[in-house]
ZAMAR-90597 format. One record per residue (C-alpha): z, x, y. Coordinates in steps of 0.05 Angstrom, whole numbers, plus 32768, in hexadecimal, padded with zeros to 4 digits. Each point is the difference from the previous one (the first is absolute). Layout:
residues N
ZXY;...
//
This chain:
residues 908
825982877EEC;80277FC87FDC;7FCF7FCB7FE5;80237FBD7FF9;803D7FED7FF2;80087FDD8040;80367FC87FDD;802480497FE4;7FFE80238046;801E7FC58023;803B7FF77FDA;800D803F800F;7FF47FFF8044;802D7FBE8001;803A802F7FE6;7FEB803C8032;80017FCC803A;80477FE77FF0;801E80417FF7;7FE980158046;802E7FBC8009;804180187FE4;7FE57FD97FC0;7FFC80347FC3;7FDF7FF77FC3;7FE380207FC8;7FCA7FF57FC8;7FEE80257FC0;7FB080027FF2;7FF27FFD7FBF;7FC080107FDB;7FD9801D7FCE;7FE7804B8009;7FBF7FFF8034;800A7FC18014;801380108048;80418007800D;7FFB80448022;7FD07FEA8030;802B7FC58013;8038802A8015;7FD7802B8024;7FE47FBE802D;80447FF08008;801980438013;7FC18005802D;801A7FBE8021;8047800C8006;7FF880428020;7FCB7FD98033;80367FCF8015;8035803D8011;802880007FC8;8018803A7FDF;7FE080077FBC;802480257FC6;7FD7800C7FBD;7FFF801E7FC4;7FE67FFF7FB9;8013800E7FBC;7FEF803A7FDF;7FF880077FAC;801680458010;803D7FEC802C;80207FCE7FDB;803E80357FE2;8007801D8049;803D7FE2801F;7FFB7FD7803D;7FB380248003;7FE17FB48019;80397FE9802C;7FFE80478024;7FB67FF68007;800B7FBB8018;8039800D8037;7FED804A8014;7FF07FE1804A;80387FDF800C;8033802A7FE4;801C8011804D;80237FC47FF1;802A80147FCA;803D80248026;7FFF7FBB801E;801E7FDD7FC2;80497FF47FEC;8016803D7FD7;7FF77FE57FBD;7FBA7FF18010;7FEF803C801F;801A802D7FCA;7FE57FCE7FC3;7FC28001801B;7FFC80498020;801680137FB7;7FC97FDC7FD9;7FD080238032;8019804D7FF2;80117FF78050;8050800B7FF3;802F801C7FC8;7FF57FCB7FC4;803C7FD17FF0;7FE87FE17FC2;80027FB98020;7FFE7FBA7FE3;7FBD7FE87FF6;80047FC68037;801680348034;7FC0801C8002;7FE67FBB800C;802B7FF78036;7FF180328026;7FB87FF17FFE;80107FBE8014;802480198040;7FCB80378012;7FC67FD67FFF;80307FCC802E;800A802E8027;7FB580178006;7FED7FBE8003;802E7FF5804D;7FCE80368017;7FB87FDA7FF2;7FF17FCE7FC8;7FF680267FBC;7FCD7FF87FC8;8011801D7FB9;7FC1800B7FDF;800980147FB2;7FC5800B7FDD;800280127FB4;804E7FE97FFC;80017FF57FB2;7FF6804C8007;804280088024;803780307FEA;80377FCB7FEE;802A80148032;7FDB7FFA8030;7FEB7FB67FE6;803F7FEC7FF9;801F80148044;7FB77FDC8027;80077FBB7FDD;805080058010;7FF1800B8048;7FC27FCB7FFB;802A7FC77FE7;802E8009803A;7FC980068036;7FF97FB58010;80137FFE804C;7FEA804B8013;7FC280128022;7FD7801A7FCB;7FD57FE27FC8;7FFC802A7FBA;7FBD7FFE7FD1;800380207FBF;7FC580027FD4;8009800A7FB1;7FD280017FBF;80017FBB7FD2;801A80127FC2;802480428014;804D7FFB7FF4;8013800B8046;804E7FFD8025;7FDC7FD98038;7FE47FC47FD9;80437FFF7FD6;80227FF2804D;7FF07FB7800F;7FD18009803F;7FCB7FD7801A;7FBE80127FDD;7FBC7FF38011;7FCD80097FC3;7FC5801A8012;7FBB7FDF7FD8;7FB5801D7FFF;7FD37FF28047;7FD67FC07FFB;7FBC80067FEF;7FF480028048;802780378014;7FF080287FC0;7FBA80068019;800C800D8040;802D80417FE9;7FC480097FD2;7FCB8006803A;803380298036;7FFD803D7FC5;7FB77FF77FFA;7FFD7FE57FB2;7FC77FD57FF0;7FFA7FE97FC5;7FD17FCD7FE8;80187FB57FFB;801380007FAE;8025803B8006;80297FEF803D;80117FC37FE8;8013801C7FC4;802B803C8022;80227FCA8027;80167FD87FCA;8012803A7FD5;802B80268031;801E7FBF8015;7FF3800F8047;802C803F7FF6;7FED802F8040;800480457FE9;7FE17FEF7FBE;7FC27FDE802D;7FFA8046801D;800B802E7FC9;7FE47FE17FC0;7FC180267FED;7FC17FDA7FFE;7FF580157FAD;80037FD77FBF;804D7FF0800C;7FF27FBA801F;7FBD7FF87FD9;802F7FFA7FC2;801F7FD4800B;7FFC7FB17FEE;7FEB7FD4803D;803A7FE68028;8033803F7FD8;802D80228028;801A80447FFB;803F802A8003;7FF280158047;803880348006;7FEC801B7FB7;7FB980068015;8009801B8041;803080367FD8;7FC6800F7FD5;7FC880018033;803080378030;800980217FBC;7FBA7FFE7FEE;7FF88028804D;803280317FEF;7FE380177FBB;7FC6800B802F;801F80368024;8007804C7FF1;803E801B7FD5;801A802A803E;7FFC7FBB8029;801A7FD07FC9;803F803A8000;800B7FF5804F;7FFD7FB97FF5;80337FF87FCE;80278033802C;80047FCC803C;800E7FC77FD5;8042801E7FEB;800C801F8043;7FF57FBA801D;7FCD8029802B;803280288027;7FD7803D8024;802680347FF2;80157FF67FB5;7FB87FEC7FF1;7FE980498017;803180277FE1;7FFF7FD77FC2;7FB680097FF9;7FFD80458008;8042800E7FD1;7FC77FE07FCE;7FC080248015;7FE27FD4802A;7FEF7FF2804C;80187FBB802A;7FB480078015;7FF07FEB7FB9;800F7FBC801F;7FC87FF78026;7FDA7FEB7FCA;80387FCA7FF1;7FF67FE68049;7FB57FFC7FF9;80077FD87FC6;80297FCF8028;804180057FD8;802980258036;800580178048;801380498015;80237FFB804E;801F8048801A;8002800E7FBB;802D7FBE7FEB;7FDB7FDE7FBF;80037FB08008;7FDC7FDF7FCA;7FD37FC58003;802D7FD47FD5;803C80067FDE;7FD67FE47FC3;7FDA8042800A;8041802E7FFB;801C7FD97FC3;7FB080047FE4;7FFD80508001;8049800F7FE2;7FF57FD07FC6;7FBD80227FF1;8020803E7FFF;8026801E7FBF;804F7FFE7FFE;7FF280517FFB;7FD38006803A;80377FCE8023;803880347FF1;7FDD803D8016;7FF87FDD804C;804F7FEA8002;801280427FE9;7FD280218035;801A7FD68030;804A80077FEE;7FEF80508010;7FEB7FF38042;80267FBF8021;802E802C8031;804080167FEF;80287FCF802B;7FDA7FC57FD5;80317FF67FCC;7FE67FB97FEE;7FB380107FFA;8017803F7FD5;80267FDB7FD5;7FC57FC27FF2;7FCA80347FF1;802E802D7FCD;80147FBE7FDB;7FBE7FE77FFA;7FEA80437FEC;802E80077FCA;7FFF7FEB7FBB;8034801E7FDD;80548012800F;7FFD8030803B;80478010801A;7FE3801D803E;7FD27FC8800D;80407FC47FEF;80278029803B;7FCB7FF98031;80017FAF7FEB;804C80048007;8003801B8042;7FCE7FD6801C;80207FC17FDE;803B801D8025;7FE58002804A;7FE07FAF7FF5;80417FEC7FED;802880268036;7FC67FDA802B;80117FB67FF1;7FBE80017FCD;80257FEA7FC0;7FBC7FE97FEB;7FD980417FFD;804480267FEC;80087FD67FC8;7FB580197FE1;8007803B8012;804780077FD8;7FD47FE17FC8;7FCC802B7FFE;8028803E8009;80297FE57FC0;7FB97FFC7FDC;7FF580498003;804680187FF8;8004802C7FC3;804D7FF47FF7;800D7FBC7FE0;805380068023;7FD2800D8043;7FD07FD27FF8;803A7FC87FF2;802580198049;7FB47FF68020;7FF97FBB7FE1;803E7FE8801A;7FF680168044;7FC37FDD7FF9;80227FBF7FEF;802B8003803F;7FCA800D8026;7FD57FC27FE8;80427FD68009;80008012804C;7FBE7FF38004;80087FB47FE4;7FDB800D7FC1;80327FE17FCB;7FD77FFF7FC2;7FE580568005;804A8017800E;80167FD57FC6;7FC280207FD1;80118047801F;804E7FFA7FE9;7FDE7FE17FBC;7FD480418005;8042802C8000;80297FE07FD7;7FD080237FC5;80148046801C;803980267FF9;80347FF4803E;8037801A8015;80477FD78008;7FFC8001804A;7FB47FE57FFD;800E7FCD7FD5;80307FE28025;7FCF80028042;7FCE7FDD7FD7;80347FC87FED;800E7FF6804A;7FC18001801B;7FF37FCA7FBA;80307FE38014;7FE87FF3804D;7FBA7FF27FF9;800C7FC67FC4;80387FE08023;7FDC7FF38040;7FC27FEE7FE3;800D7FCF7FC4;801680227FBC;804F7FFB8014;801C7FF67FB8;7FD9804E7FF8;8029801C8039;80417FE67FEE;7FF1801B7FC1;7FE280468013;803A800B8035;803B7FE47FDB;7FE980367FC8;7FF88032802D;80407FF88029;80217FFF7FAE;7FE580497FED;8005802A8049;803080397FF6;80187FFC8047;80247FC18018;7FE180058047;7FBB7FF97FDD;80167FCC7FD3;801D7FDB8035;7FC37FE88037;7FDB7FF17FB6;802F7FCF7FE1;800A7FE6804A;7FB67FEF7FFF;80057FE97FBE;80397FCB8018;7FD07FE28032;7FBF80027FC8;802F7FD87FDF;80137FCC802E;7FBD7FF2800E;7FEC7FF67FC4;803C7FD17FF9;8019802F7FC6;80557FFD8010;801880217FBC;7FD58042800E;80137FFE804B;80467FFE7FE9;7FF880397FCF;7FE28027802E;803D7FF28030;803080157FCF;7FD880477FEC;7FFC800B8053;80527FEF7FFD;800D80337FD1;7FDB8039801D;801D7FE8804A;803980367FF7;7FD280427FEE;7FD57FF78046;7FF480388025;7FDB7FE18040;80157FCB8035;7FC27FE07FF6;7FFF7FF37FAF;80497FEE8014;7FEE7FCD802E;7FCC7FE57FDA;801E7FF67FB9;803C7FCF8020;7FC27FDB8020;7FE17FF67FBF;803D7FF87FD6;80127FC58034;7FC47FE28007;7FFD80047FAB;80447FDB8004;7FEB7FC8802D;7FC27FF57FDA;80217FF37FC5;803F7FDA8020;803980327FEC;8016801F8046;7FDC8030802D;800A7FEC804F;804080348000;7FC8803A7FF1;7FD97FDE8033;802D7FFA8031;8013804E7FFE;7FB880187FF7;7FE97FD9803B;8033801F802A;7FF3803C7FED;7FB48001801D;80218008804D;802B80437FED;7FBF80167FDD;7FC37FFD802E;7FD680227FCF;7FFA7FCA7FD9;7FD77FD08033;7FD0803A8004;7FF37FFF7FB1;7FC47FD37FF0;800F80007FB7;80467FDC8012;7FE27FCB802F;80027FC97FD1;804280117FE7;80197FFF8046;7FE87FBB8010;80147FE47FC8;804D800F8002;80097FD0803F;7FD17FD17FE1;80227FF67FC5;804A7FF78024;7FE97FC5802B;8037800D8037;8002800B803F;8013804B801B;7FE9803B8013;7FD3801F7FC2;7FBB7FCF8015;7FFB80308038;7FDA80397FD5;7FD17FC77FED;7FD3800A803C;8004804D8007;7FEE800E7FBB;7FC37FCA8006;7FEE80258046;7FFF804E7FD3;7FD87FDD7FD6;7FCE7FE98030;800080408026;7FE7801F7FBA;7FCE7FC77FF9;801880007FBB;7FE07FC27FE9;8002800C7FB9;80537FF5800B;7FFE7FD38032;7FEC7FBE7FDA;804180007FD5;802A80138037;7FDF7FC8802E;80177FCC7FC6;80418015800C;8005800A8045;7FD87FB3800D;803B7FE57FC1;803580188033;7FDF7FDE803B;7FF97FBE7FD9;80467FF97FF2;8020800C8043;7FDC7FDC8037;7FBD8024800C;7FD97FD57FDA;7FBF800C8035;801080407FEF;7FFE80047FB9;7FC17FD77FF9;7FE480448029;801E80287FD1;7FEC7FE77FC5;7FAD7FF28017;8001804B8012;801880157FB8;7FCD7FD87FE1;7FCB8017802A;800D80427FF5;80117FF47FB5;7FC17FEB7FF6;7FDC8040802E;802E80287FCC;7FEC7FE37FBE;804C7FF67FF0;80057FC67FD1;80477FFF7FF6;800C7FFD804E;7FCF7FD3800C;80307FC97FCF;802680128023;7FF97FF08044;7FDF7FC17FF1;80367FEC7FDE;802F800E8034;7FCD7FD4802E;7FFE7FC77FDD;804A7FFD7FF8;8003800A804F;7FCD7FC88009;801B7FCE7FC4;803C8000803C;7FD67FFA8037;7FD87FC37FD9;7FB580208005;7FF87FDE7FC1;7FB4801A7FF0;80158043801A;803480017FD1;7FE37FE57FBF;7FC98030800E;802680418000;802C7FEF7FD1;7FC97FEF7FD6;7FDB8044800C;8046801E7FF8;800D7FDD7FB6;7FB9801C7FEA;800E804A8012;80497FFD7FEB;7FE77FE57FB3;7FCB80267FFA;802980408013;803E7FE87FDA;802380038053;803B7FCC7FE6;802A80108043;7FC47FE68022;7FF87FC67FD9;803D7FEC8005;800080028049;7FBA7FDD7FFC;801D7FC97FD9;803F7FF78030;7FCE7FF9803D;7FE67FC17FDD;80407FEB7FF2;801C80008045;7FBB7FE8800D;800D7FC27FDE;80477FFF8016;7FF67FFA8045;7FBF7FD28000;80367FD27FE6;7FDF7FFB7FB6;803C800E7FE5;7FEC7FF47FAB;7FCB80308009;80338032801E;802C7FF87FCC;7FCF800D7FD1;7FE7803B8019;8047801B8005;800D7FFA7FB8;7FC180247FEF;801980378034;804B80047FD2;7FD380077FC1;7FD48036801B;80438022801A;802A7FF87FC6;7FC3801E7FD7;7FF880358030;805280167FF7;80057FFC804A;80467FF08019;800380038046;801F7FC1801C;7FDB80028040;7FB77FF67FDA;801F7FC97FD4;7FE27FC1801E;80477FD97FEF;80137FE68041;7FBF7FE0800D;80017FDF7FC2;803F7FDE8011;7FDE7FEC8043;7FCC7FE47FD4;80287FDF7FCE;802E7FDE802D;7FBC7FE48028;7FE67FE87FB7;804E7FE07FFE;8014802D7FC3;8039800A801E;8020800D7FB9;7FD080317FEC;800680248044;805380107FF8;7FF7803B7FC0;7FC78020802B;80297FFE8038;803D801E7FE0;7FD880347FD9;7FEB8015804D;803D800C8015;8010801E7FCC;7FD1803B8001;80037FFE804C;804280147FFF;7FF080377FCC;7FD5801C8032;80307FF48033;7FC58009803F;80077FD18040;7FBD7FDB7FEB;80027FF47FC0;80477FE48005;7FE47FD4803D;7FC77FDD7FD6;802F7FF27FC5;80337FE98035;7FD17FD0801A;7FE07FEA7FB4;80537FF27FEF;80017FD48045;7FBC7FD47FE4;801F7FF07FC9;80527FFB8019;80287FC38005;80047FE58054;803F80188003;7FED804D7FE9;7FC37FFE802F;801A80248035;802380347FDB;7FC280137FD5;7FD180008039;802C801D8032;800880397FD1;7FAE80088002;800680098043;802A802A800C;7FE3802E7FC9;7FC17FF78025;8018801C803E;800180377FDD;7FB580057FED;7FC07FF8802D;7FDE7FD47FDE;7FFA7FBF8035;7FD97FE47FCE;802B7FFB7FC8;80427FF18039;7FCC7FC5801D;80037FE37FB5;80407FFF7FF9;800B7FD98041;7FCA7FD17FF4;80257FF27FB7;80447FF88016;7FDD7FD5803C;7FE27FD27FCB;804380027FD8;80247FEA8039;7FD17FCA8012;7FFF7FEA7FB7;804B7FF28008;7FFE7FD58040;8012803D8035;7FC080028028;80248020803B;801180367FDE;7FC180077FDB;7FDC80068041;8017803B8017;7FF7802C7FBF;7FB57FDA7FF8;7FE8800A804B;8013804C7FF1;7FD27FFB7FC0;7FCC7FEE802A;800180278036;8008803D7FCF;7FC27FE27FD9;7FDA7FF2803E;8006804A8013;7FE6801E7FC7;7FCF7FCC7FF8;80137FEF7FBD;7FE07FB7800C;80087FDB7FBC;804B800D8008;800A7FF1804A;7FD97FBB7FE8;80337FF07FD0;803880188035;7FEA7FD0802C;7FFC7FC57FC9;804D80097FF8;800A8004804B;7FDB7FBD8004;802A7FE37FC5;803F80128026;7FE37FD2803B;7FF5803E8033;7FBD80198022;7FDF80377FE5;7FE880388034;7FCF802F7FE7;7FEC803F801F;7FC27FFD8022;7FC880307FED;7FF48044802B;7FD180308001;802B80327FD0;7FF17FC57FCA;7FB4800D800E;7FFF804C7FF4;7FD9801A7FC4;802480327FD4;7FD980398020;800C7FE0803B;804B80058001;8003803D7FDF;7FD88021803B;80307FD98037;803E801E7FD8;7FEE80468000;7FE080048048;80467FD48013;8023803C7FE2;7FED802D8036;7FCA80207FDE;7FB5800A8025;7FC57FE47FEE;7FF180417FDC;804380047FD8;7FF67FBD7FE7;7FB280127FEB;801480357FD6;803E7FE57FE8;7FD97FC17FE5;7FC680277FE6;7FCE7FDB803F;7FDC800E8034;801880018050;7FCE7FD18009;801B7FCE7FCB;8041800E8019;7FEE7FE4803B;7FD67FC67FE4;80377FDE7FE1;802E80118038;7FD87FD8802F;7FFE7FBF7FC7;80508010800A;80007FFB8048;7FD87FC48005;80237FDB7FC5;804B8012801D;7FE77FF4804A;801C80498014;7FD580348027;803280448000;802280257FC5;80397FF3801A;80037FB77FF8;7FDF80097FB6;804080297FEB;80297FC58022;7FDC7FC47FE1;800980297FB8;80468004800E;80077FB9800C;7FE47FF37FB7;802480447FE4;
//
């Protein structure tokens, strides 16, 4: 019986109630050891199940936490019927991680997907309950894939409570869910837990007990009445989970040898029956020696499975014991786990062993193995350690380490894979290691901060491989480190070394991918590069392969991005985001989403692109990737600095500026900087524009980075000629053009174009900005054509022709108003209104209302996919699929799928 807690139970039964509502929700209770978390869960579990819903628990183990997967399959064993149910990916993530289906070695967010589309699934049949008790005790995996799926639970059926330990470094607390603390009962209620046990104790002493325990439950219970409290001060508290450690201890010392030897036995077998027996009687003694443990209150003994009072009692017994008594039960265990049990096996040797041990290392290895092959990077990665510890060859234990590193890099820990390569780098490696460590150095300290490292570690690297197809991905990696870190000399360098070795490739692939880089290095640094471009990106359709390649996805979105024209090669952009999704391959997926929401942004899918980019930084931030996470909120303040969100905009750029200095990201500052430029710009404050833009030129020309497309040049002369420095605009203007026609690419000729017709005598007007447009036809970036109309509009009007400025300004507008780039259609509508003509402006529709989830949902369920398909695509739920597409049908006034995919197209 729960005493108390009545405010505690009902905010849990609030959550239960709206789950059985199609509300989910989920809450972590937190607390110290004893102070009633367990019996919390149980109430709620008790309830749940009393109000039909299905109720799935489990609880961490000490003993489980290096088996793969060994909570989640304790957690979804009842419901796995569902699983053939799932999309493919799911099903064989998730039936992988499980040791249902052949292992795959999945990305760590497919497991989590596939959770989250199970328990959806579960969840149609009866409301669900996910009771976790323990979860700080959680083998990582296992953590990792439950708080993915619980994050994403928010319109599903089902309502998820997690208890954990305060102070224990736990995956669940590090995940950002609700939390409920849990505090010692009143006086009130401590007494009446006092009296339902029996345990009078005279009025000093109770109230002394009280306010030492701090109302803690199990210590109420358990405390012995001796000199412990008398001891203390008045008014003192204690350590309760220290004492209650000692006083279980202090019962355990009390026991026989034989029975403090079955005891220890179940505490590392994390009482399983069967290994408890055998293990017992590999070391003399009898599982009946237990008896005495139960009578003495620390454990339980159920058809022969050992439960013990309290965790704290476990932990209690195997500190008393000594590391050699320790050993000598994993090693008895490790003889007696069954055969099949490679992951127990492999725990109890390590732990047993001290010393190298070949034998004992290969165990490690193959077990490390099987959790990778599983999705569980987490418990591959320490076991790859730990077999590394005890390998006897230093050339060995240098192989181990690495694979350990890779492992810890798929399981998002940054920081151990970097101190594993650190680890190896001490050790004698071959060539062909070396140059996996310096990629997989290489990938870790790019995405998550240390840039100027990887450009370093990979341009070395790619410098010193023998074989040219090695070298080649390496210093192709090395070009992009580079850019980022807004380093264009070593980008270039590496270009040239990738140029040179372009002849002695032996594979398609390294083919392909060295003219990508050596272009892209070329463009950077303003000295050629959209002729590679152009022929690598039409390569990609007589090569199939290469969509399939996740490795190559950013390379592949970046070609198109980077030519700005209109054609055929944007067409891979959507297939290779859609392999990437079907992987769930979030660690790539960030980056990519930059890219893919860049693209968006400068055609007309603005709606789009404001999608694109909120789901990279969302998942940037689930990934830990620092250098994506500038990123994307770089690219979305740039997008909104057009749209006018002012705060919006200062505030990501701002967040974006921090990460990109701290980091040393100067690609991302400089894109930073340019959204508050164009911020500025079209707010009409056209001094602070300028200003910006000439801190933008310095950080560029510092930077060595070439590329007339980033050079903020034509805005300037848009800025200059509003500040009537019309003078000062001409050399910037001709400089432009200059460069532009280096380049020699539709849109960068089209913005110098129009810059040359700002700044033109009347009679030149129309040649300059006719050539813009017509360069812009070229390009599909409305934006950037809608500028140029709405300058040679004001132009025109400046020079007495308002009829003909009419026409090219309405277009402005109505380009402006479709893309809802508001500060600009403002000022389109000022020069309309100069010129003496009404200005019509679009009226607001329902698309104009959608969130950025919103729309994204409405554009993939538009594309013919079902509810399902979109779920897992999108890394939701069906239920929140369906959620946002009713907020879609009411805001756009449709009720059919049908009409959805026709009012998108309207707005396409």
């Amino acid at each position: 019986m729960l005493v108390g807690r009545e405010h505690e139970r009902q905010v849990i039964r609030s959550l239960a109630a709206g789950a059985r509502v199609g509300r989910g929700g989920t809450l972590v209770v937190v607390g110290e050891a004893g102070i009633g978390k367990s019996a919390l869960l149980h109430d709620a579990a008790d309830d749940a199940a009393a109000h039909g819903m299905t109720t799935l628990r489990a609880q961490g183990v000490v003993g489980e936490r290096d088996v793969p997967f060994g909570g989640l399959l304790q957690l979804l064993r009842p419901v796995l019927d569902h699983l053939d149910g799932l999309p493919a990916p799911q099903a064989d993530a998730l039936g992988a991680a499980l040791a249902l289906r052949p292992g795959s070695a999945s990305e760590r967010f497919a497991v989590g997907a596939g959770v989250l589309g199970l328990l959806s699934r579960a969840a149609e049949d009866a409301p669900l309950a996910l009771v976790v008790d323990d979860a700080h005790l959680l083998d990582a995996p296992t953590a990792h894939a439950l708080t993915f799926a619980a994050r994403r639970l928010t319109a599903d059926p089902a309502v998820v409570l997690l208890a954990i330990r305060a102070g224990q470094p736990s995956t669940v607390m590090e995940a950002g869910l609700p939390t409920m603390t849990l505090t010692g009962l009143p006086d009130e209620d401590a007494d009446a837990l006092l009296r339902s046990v029996g345990r009078r104790l005279p009025l000093p002493e109770r109230e002394r007990l009280l306010v030492a325990t701090g109302g803690n439950p199990l210590a109420l219970l358990e405390l012995p009445d001796d000199s412990t409290l008398g001891a203390l001060p008045d008014g003192a508290p204690i350590p309760v989970p220290a004492s209650l450690a000692r006083a279980f201890a202090a019962r355990a010392d009390a026991l026989s040898p034989a029975a403090r030897t079955a005891l220890l036995v179940a505490s590392a077998a994390a009482g399983e029956p069967v290994a408890t027996a055998a293990a017992c009687l590999h070391l003399g003694v009898d599982v009946a020696d237990l008896d005495g443990a139960a009578t003495a209150g620390l454990v339980t003994v159920d058809a022969g499975r050992v439960a013990f009072r309290h965790d704290l009692v476990r932990s209690a017994v195997w500190t008393e014991a000594s590391p050699v008594e320790r050993r000598e039960v994993h090693r008895a265990l490790a003889a007696v786990v069954p055969p099949g049990d490679l992951d127990r096996r492999a725990w109890h040797l390590g732990e047993a062993t001290t010393t190298p041990d070949e034998a004992v290392a290969a165990v490690l290895d193959a077990a490390a193995t099987a959790a990778r092959d599983r999705g569980a990077h987490a418990v591959a990665a320490a076991g790859f350690e730990r077999a590394a510890t005890l390998t006897p060859d230093a050339a060995d234990r240098a192989r181990r380490l690495v694979m350990a590193a890779e492992s810890a890099w798929r399981a998002g820990q940054a920081e151990f894979a970097l101190d594993l390569l650190a680890a190896s780098s001490a050790l004698p490696r071959t060539p062909d290691l070396v140059l996996r460590a310096a990629a997989l150095e290489g990938a870790v300290t790019a995405r998550t901060g240390s840039v100027e490292r990887a450009r370093d570690v990979l341009v070395a690297a790619g410098a010193t491989a023998q074989d040219s197809d090695v070298a080649v991905p390496l210093l192709a990696e090395g070009v992009l480190a580079a850019q980022f870190a807004g380093d264009m000399a070593t980008a270039a360098d590496a270009g040239r070394r990738i140029e040179g070795l372009l002849p002695d490739l032996r594979t398609d692939r390294a083919r392909w991918l060295g003219s990508m880089a050596v272009g892209v290095a070329d463009i950077l640094t303003g000295t050629g590069g959209p002729d590679r471009l152009h022929d690598a990106t039409a390569h990609v359709a007589d090569d199939p392969a290469l969509l399939e390649d996740p490795a190559l996805a950013p390379w592949l979105v970046i070609g198109p991005l980077y030519l700005r024209e209109e054609g055929t090669a944007r067409a891979v952009i959507p297939t290779v985001v859609a392999h990437l999704r079907r992987r769930a391959d979030l660690g790539v997926l960030p980056m990519l989403l930059f890219y893919v929401a860049r693209d968006q942004a400068t055609t007309d899918r603005w709606n789009d692109a404001a999608a694109t980019y909120t789901e990279g930084v969302g998942l940037a931030r689930e990934a830990g990737q620092a250098s994506d996470l500038a990123a994307g909120l770089a690219g979305l303040a740039w997008l909104e600095a057009r749209q006018g969100a002012v705060d919006a905009c200062r505030a990501h750029a701002a967040e974006a500026l921090d990460l990109a200095t701290s980091l040393h990201l100067g690609f991302f500052r400089a894109w930073a900087m340019a959204a508050l430029g164009d911020l500025a710009l079209g707010t009409g404050d056209a001094q602070e524009a300028l200003d910006t833009y000439l801190r933008l030129v310095a950080l560029l020309v510092e930077l060595g980075f070439g590329d007339v497309d980033v050079s903020p040049a034509a805005d300037m002369v848009d800025a200059l000629v509003r500040l009537d420095r019309v003078a000062d605009a001409v050399p910037v203007a001709d400089d432009l053009a200059r460069r532009a026609q280096e380049k020699g690419q539709p849109w960068s000729v089209a913005r110098a174009a129009r810059a040359r017709g700002l700044v033109a005598a009347d009679a030149e007007v129309d040649t300059w900005f006719g050539a813009a447009l017509a360069a812009h036809a070229r390009t599909p970036d409305v934006f950037e054509t809608a500028r140029t109309q709405l300058a040679y509009g004001s132009r025109l009007r400046r020079a007495r022709r308002r009829t003909d400025a009419r026409t090219h300004l309405r277009e402005a507008l109505t380009t402006f108003d479709a893309l809802g780039a508001a500060p600009w259609a403002d000022q389109a509508v000022a020069e309309l209104r100069a010129t003496g003509a009404t200005a019509h402006r679009r009226d607001v529709t329902g698309l104009d209302h959608l969130t950025p989830q919103e729309l994204q949902v409405a554009r993939t369920l538009a594309a013919g996919r079902t509810t399902r398909e979109a779920a897992a695509a999108l890394f939701l739920s069906p239920k929140t699929i369906e959620y946002h597409l009713r907020n879609v049908y009411t805001k756009l006034g449709v009720r059919t799928r049908a009409d959805l995919a026709t009012a998108l197209a309207d707005r396409a």
